[in-house]
N, C-alpha and C positions, 0 to 999 in steps of 0.2 A: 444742483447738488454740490455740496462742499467734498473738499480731498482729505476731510475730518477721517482717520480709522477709528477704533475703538476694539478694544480686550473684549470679550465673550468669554467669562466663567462659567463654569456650569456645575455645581453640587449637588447632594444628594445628602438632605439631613436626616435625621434616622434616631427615631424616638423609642422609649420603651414601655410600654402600655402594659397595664396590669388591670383585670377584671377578678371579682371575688362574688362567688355567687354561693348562697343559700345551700347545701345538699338539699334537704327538704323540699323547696323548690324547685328545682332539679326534679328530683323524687315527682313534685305533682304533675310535669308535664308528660309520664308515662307511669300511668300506677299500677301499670300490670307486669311491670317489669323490675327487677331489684336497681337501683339506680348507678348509672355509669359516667364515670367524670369525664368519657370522650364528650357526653353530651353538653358538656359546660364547651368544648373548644365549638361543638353547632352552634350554641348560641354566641360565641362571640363571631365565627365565620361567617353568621346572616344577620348581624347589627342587632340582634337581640338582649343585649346587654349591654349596658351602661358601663363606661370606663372607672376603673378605682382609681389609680393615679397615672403619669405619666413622668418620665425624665429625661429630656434633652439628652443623647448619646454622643452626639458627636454632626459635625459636619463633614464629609468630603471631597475632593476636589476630583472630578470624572474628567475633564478637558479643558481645554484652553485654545480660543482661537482669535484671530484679529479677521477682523471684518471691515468692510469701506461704509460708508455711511448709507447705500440703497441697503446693502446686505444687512446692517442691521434694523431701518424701516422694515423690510418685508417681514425680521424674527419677531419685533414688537409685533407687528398685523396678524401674526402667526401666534404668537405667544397670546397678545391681550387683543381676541378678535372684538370686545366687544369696546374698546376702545379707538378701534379702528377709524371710526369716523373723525378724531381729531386730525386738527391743518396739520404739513408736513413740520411747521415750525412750534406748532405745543409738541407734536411729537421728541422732536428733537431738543426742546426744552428740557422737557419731562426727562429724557435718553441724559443730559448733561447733566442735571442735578441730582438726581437717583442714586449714583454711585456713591454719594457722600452720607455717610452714617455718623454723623459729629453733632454734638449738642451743642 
């Protein structure tokens, strides 16, 4: 194990989703009843509604911590269990070059 640390960011991005649903259809999932837009927020509560649009809100910054190079192997193991089975050295490949967002 190397004396490599490493920053640990952690965010929390936060989207704005909008669904638009039919009254009428509303309407035919209970025809005995006069129809209630609480019922438009069921369907989107149980996935029953398809998204209208969405727009990026924002990202924010929850924590910040430095970590020594086991501590972050065990968050990757933790984080991407199912990529767990790679060598400690892709791992820590993957760990090096990851952070760079540059084209």
């Amino acid at each position: 194990m190397s004396d490599n640390e490493y920053v640990v960011v952690t965010t929390i991005s936060t989207f704005r989703h909008r669904y638009v649903m039919p009254k009428d259809k509303l309407q035919a999932l209970n025809t005995e009843a006069t129809v209630d837009t609480a019922w438009a927020l069921d369907c989107v509560t149980c996935n029953e509604a398809k998204e209208f649009s969405q727009l990026h809100v924002g990202e924010n910054i929850i924590d910040t911590v430095t970590m020594n190079e086991q501590e972050v192997l065990n968050l990757f193991d933790g984080d991407n269990d199912y990529l767990s089975g790679w060598t400690t050295e892709k791992k820590i490949e993957w760990i090096r070059d990851c952070w760079e967002n540059r084209a």
